[in-house]
Every structure is written in C-alpha cells, then in structure tokens.
C-alpha positions in Angstrom: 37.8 -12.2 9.9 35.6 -12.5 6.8 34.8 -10.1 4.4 31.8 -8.4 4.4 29.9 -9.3 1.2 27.1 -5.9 0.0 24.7 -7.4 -1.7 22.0 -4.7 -1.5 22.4 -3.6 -5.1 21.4 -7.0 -6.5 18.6 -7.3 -3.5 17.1 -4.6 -4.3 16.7 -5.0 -8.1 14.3 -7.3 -8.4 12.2 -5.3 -6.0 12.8 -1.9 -8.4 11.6 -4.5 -11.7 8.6 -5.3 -9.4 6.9 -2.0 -8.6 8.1 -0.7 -12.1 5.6 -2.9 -14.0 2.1 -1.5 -14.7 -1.2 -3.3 -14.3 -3.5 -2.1 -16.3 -6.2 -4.8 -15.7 -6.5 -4.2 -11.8 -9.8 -1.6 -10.3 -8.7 2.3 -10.5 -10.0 4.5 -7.7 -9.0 7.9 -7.6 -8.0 9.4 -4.3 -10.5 11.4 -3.8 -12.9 8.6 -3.9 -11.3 7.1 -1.3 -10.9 9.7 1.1 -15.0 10.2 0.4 -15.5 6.9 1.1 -13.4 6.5 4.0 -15.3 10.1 5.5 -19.4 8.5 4.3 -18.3 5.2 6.2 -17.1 7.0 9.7 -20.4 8.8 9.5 -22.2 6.1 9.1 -20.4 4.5 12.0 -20.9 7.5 14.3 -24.5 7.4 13.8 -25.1 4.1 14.2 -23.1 4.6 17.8 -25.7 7.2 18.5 -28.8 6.0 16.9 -28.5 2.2 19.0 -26.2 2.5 21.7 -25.1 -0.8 23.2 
C-alpha cells in the first residue's frame, strides 16, 4: 500500500503569499457604499416593475 503523501502545508502557501499582498492601485469602496448602492438599485428595480409592468 503507498504512503499517503500531505502536502497541504506547501499547497496552501502560495495561496497565504497571495491574499497577503496589498494593492494599493485597485478602486476602494467602503462598505457602506456598497450596501447603499446595492439598496438605490433594488429600488429602482421595484419601481420600474410597478411603473411599466410587462
């Protein structure tokens, strides 16, 4: 029977160098924009359903 080979230490380093980086040149939204987005566009969609129904 052949040994089992654990690997998931080395796997899951390059994953650990990859979310520890900073961008600093990408958009930054706060949450709260996002959540008051997210809540202007479902009103907008809800009226629009009511306003010109199919």
């Amino acid at each position: 029977m052949a040994k089992k080979n654990d690997t998931g230490f080395q796997s899951s380093a390059g994953l650990m160098r990859y979310f520890d980086t900073e961008d600093d040149k990408g958009l930054k939204i706060s949450p709260k924009t996002v959540i008051g987005i997210a809540i202007v566009v479902s009103v907008v969609v809800l009226l629009a359903n009511t306003l010109f129904p199919i």
